[in-house]
N, CA, C, O and CB atoms as a CASP TS submission, in Angstrom:
PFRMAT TS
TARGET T0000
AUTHOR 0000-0000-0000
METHOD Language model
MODEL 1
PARENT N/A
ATOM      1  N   UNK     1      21.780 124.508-106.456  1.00  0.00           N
ATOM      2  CA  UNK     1      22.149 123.115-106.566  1.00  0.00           C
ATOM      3  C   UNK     1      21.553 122.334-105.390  1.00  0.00           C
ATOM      4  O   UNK     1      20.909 121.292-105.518  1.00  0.00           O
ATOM      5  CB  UNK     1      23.685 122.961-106.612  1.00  0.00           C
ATOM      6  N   UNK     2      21.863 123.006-104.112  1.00  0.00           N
ATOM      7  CA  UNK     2      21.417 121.963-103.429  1.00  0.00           C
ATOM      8  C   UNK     2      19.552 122.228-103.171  1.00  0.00           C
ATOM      9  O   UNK     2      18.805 121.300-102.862  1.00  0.00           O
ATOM     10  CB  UNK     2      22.435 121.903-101.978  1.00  0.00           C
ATOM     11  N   UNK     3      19.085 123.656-103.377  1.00  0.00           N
ATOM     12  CA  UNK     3      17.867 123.454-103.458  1.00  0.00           C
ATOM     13  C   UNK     3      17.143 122.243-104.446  1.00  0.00           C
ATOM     14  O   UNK     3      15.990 121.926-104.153  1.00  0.00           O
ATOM     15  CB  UNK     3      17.507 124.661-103.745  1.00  0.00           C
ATOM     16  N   UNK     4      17.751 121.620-105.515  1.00  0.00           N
ATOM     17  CA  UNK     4      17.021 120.943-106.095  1.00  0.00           C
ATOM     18  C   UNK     4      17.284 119.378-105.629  1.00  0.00           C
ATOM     19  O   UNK     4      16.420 118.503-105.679  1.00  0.00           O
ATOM     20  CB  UNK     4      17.176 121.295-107.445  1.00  0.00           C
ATOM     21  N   UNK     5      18.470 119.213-105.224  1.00  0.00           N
ATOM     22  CA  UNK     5      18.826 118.140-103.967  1.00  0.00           C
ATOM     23  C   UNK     5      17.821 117.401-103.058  1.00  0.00           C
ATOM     24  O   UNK     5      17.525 116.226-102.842  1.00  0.00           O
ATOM     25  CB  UNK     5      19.598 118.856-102.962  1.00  0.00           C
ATOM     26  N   UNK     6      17.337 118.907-102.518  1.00  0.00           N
ATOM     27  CA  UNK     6      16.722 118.630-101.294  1.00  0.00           C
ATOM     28  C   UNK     6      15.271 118.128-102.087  1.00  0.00           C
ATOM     29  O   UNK     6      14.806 117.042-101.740  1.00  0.00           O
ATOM     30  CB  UNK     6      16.671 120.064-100.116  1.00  0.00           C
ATOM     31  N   UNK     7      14.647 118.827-103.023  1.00  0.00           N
ATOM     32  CA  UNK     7      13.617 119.322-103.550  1.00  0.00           C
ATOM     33  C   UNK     7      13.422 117.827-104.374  1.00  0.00           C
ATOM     34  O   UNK     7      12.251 117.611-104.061  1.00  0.00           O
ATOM     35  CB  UNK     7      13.834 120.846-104.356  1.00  0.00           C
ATOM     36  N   UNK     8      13.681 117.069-104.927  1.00  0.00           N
ATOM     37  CA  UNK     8      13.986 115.774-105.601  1.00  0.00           C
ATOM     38  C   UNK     8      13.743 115.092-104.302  1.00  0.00           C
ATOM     39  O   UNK     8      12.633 114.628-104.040  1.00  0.00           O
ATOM     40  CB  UNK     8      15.539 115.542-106.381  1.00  0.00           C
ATOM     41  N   UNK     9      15.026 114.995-103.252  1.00  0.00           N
ATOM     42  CA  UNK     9      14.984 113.952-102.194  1.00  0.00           C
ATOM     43  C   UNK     9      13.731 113.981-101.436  1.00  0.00           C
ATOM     44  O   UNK     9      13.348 112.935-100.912  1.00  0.00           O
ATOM     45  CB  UNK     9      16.115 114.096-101.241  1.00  0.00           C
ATOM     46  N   UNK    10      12.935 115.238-101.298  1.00  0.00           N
ATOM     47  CA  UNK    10      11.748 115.457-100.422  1.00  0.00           C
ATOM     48  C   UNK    10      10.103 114.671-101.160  1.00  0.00           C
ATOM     49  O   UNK    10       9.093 114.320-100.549  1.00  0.00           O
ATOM     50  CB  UNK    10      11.656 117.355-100.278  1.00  0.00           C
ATOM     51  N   UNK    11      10.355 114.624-102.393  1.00  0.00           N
ATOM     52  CA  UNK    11       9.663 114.510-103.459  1.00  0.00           C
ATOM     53  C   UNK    11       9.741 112.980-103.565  1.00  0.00           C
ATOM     54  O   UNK    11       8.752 112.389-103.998  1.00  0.00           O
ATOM     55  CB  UNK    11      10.169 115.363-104.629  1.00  0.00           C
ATOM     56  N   UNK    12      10.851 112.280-103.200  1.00  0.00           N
ATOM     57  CA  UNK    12      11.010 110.524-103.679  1.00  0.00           C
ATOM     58  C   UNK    12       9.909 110.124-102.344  1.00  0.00           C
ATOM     59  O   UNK    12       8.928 109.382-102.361  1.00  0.00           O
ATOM     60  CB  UNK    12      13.172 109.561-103.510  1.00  0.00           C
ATOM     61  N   UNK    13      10.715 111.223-100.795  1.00  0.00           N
ATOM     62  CA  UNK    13      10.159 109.979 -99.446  1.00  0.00           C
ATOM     63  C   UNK    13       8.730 110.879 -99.345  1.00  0.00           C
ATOM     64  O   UNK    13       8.478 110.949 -98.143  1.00  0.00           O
ATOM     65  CB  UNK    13      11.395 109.876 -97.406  1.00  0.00           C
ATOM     66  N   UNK    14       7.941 111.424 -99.930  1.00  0.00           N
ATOM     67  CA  UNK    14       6.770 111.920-100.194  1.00  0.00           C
ATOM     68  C   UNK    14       5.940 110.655-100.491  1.00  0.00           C
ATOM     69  O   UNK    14       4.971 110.144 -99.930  1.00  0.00           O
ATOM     70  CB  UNK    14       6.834 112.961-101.287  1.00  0.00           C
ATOM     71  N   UNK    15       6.970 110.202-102.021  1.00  0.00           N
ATOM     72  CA  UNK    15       6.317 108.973-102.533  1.00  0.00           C
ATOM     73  C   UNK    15       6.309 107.772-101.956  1.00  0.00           C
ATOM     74  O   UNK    15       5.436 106.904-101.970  1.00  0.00           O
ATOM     75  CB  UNK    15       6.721 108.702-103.587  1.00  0.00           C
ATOM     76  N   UNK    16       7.565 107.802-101.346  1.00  0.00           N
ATOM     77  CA  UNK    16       7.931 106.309-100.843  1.00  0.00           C
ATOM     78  C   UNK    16       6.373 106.150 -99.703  1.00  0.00           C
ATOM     79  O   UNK    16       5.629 105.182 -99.544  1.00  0.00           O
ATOM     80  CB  UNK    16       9.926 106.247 -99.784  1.00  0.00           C
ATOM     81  N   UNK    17       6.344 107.429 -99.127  1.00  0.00           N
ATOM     82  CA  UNK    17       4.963 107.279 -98.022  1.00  0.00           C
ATOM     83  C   UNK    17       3.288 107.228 -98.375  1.00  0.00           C
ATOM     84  O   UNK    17       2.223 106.936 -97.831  1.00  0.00           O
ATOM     85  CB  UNK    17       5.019 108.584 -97.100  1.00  0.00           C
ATOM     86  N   UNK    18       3.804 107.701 -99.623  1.00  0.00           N
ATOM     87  CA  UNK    18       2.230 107.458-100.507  1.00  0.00           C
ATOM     88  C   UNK    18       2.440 105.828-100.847  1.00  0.00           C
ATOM     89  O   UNK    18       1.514 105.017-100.829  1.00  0.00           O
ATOM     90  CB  UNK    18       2.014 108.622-102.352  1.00  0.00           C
ATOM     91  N   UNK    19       3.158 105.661-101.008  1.00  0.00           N
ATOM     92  CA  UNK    19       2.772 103.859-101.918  1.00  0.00           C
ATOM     93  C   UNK    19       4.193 103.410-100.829  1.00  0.00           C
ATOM     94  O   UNK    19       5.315 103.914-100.767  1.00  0.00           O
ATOM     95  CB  UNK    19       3.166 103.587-104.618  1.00  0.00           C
ATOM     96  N   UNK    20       3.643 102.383-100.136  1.00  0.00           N
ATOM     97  CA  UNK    20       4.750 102.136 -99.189  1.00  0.00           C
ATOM     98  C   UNK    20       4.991 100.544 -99.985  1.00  0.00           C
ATOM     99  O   UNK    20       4.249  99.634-100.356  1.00  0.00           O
ATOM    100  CB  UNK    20       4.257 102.210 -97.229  1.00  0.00           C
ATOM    101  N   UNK    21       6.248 100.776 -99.991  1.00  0.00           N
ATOM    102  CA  UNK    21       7.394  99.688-100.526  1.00  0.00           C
ATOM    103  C   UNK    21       7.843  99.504 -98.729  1.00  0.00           C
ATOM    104  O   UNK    21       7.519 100.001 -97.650  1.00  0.00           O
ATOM    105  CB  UNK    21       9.000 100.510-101.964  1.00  0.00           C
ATOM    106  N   UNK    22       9.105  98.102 -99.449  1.00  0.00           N
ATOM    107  CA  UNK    22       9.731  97.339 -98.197  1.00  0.00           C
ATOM    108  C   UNK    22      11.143  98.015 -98.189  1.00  0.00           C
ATOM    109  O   UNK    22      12.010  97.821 -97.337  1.00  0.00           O
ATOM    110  CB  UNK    22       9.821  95.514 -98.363  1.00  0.00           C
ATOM    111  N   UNK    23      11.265  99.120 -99.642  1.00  0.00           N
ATOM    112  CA  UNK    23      12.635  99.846 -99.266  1.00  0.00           C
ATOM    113  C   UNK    23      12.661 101.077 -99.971  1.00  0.00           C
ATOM    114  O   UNK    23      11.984 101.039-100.998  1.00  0.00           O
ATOM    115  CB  UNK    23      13.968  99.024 -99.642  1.00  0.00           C
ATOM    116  N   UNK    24      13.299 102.289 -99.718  1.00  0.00           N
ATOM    117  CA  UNK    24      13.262 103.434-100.199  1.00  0.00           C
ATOM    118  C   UNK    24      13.474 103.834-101.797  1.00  0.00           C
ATOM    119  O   UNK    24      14.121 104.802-102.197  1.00  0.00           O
ATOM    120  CB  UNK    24      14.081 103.962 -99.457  1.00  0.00           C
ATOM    121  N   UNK    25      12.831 102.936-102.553  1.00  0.00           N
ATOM    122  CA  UNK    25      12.633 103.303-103.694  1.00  0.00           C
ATOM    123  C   UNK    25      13.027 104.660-104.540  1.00  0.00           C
ATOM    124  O   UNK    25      14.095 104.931-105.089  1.00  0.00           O
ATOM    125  CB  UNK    25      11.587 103.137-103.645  1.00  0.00           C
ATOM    126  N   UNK    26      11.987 105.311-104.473  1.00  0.00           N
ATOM    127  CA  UNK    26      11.654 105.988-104.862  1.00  0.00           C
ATOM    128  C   UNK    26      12.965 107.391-103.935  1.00  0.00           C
ATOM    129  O   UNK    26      13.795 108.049-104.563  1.00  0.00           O
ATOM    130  CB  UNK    26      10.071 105.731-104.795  1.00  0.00           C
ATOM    131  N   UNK    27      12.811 107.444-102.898  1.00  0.00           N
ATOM    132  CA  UNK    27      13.934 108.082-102.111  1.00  0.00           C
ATOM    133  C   UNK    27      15.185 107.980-103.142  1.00  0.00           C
ATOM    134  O   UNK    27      15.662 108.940-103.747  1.00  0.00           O
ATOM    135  CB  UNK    27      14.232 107.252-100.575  1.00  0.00           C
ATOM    136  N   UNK    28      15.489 107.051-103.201  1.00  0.00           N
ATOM    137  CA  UNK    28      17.163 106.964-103.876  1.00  0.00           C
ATOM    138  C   UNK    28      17.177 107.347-105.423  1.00  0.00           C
ATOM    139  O   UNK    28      18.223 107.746-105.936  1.00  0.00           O
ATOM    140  CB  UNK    28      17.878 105.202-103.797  1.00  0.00           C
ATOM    141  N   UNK    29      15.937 107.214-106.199  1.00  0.00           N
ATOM    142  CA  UNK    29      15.761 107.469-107.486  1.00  0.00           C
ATOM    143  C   UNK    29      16.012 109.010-107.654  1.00  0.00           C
ATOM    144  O   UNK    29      16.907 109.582-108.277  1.00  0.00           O
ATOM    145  CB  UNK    29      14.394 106.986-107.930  1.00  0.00           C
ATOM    146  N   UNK    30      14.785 109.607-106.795  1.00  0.00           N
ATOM    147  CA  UNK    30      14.975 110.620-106.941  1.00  0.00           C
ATOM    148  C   UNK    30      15.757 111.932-106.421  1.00  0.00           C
ATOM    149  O   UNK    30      15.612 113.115-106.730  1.00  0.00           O
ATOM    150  CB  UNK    30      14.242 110.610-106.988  1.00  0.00           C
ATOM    151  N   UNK    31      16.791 111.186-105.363  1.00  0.00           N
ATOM    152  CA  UNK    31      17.932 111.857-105.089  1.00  0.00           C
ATOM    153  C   UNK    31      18.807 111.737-105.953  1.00  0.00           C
ATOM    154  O   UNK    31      19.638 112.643-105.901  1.00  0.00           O
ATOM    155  CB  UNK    31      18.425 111.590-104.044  1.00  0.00           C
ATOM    156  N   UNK    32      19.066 110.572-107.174  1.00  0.00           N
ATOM    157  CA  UNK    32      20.198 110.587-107.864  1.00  0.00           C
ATOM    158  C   UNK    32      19.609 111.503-108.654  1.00  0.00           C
ATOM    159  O   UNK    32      20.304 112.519-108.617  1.00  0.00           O
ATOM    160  CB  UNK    32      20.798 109.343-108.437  1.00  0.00           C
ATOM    161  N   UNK    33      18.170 111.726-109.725  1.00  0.00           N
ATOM    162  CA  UNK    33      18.030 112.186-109.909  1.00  0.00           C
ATOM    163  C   UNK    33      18.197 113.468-109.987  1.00  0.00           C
ATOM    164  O   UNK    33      18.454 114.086-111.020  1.00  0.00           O
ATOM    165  CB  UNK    33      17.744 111.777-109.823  1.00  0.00           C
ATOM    166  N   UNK    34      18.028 114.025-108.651  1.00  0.00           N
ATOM    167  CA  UNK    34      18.400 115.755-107.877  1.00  0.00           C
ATOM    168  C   UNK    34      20.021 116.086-108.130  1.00  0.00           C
ATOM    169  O   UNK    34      20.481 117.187-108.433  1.00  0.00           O
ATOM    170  CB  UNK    34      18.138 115.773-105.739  1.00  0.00           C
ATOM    171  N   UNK    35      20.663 115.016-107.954  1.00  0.00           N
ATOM    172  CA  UNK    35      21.904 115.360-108.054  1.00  0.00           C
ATOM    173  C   UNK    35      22.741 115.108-109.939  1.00  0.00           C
ATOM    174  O   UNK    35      23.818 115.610-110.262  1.00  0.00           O
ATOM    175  CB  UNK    35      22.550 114.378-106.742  1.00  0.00           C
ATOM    176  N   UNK    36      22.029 114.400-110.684  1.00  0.00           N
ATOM    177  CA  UNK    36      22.318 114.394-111.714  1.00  0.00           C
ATOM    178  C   UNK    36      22.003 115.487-112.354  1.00  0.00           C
ATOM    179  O   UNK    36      22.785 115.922-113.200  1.00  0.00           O
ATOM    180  CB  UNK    36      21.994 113.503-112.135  1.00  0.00           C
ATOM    181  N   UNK    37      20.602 116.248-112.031  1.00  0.00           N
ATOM    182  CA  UNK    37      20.036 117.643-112.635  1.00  0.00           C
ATOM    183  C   UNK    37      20.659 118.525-112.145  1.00  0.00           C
ATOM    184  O   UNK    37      20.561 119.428-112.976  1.00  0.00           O
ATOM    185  CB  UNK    37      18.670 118.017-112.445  1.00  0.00           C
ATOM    186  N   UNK    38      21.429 118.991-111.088  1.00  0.00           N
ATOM    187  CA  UNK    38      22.124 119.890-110.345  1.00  0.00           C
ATOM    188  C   UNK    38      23.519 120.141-111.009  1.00  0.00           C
ATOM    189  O   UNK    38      24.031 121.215-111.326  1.00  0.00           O
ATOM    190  CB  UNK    38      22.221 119.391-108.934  1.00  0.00           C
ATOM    191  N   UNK    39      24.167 118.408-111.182  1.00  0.00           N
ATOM    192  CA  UNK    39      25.473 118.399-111.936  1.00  0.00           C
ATOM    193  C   UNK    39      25.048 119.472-113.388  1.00  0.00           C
ATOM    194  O   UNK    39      25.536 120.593-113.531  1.00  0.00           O
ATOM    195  CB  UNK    39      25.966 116.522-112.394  1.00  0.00           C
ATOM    196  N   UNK    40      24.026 118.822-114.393  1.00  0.00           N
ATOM    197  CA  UNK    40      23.780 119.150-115.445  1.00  0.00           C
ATOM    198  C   UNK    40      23.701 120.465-115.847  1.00  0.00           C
ATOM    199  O   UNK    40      23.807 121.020-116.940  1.00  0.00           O
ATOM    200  CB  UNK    40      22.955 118.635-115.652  1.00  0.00           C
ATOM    201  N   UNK    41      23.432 120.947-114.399  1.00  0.00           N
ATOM    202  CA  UNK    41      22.980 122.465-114.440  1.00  0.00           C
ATOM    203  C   UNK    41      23.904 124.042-114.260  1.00  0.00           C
ATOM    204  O   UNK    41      23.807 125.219-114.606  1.00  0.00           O
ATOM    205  CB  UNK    41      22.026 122.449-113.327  1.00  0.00           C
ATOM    206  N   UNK    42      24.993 122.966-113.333  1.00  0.00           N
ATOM    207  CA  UNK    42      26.242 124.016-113.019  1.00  0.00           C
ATOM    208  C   UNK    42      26.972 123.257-114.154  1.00  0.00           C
ATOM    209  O   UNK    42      25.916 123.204-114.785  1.00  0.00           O
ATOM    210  CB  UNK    42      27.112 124.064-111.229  1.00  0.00           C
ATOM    211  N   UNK    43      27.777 122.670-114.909  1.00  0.00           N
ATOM    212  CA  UNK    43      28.085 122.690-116.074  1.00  0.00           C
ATOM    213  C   UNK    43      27.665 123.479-117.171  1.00  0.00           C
ATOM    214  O   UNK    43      28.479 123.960-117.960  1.00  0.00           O
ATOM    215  CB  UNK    43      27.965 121.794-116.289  1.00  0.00           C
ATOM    216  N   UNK    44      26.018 123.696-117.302  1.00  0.00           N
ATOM    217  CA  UNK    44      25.749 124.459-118.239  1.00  0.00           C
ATOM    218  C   UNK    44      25.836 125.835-117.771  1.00  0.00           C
ATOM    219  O   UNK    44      26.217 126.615-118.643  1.00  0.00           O
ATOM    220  CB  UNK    44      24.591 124.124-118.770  1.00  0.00           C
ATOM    221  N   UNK    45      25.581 126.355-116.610  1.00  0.00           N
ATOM    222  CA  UNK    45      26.250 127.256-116.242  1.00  0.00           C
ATOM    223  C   UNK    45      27.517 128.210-116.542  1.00  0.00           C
ATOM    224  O   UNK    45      27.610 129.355-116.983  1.00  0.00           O
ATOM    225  CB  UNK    45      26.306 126.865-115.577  1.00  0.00           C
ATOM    226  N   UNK    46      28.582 127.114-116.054  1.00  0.00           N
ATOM    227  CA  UNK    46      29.642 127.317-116.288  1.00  0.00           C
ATOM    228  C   UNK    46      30.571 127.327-117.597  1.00  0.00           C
ATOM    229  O   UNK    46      31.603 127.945-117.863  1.00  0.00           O
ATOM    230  CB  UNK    46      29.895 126.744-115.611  1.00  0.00           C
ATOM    231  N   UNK    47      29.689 126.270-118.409  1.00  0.00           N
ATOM    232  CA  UNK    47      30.095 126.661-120.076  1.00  0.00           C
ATOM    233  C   UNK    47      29.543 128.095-120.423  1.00  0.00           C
ATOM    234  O   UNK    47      30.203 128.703-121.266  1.00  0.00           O
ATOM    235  CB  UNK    47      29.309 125.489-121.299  1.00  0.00           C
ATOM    236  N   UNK    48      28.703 128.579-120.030  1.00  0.00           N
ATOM    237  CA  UNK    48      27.562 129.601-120.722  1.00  0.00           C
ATOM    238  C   UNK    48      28.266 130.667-119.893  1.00  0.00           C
ATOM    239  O   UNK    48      27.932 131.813-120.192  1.00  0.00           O
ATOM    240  CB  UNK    48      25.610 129.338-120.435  1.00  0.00           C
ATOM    241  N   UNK    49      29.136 130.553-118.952  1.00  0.00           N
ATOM    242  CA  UNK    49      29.938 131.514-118.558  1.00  0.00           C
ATOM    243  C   UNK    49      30.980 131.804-118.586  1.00  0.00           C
ATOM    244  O   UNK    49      31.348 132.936-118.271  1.00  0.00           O
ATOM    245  CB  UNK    49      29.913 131.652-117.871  1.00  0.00           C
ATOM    246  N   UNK    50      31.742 130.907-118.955  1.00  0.00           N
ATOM    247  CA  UNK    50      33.182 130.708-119.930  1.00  0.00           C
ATOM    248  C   UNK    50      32.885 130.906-121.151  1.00  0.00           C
ATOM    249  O   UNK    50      33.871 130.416-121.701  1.00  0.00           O
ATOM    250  CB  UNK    50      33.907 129.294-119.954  1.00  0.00           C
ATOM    251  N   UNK    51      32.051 131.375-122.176  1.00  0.00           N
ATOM    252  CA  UNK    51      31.845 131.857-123.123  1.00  0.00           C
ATOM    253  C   UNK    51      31.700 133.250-123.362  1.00  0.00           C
ATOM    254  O   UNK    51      31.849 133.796-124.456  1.00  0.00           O
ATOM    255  CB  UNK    51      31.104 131.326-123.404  1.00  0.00           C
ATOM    256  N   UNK    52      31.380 133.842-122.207  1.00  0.00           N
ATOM    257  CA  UNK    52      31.053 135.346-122.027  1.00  0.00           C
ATOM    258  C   UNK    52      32.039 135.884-122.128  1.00  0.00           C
ATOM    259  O   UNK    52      32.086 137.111-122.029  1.00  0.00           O
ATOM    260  CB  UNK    52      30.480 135.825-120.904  1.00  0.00           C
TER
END
């Protein structure tokens, strides 16, 4: 979970420094991002393991 956290958030201010904006764009996108795919992921997890 939090590897993809980090891995998303590292990935937005990558961008934000390739194409420079006046605010962290891309940073905040793709941290919600990281953390919406992380949620998505231990849920499916955890259904797929409450089924077992």
């Amino acid at each position: 979970m939090a590897v993809t956290i980090v891995a998303c958030c590292f990935l937005g201010v990558w961008l934000d420094e390739k194409y420079v904006s006046l605010q962290p764009l891309f940073t905040v996108l793709f941290s919600l991002l990281g953390v919406f795919v992380a949620i998505y992921s231990v849920i499916r997890q955890v259904k797929n393991f409450s089924e077992d």
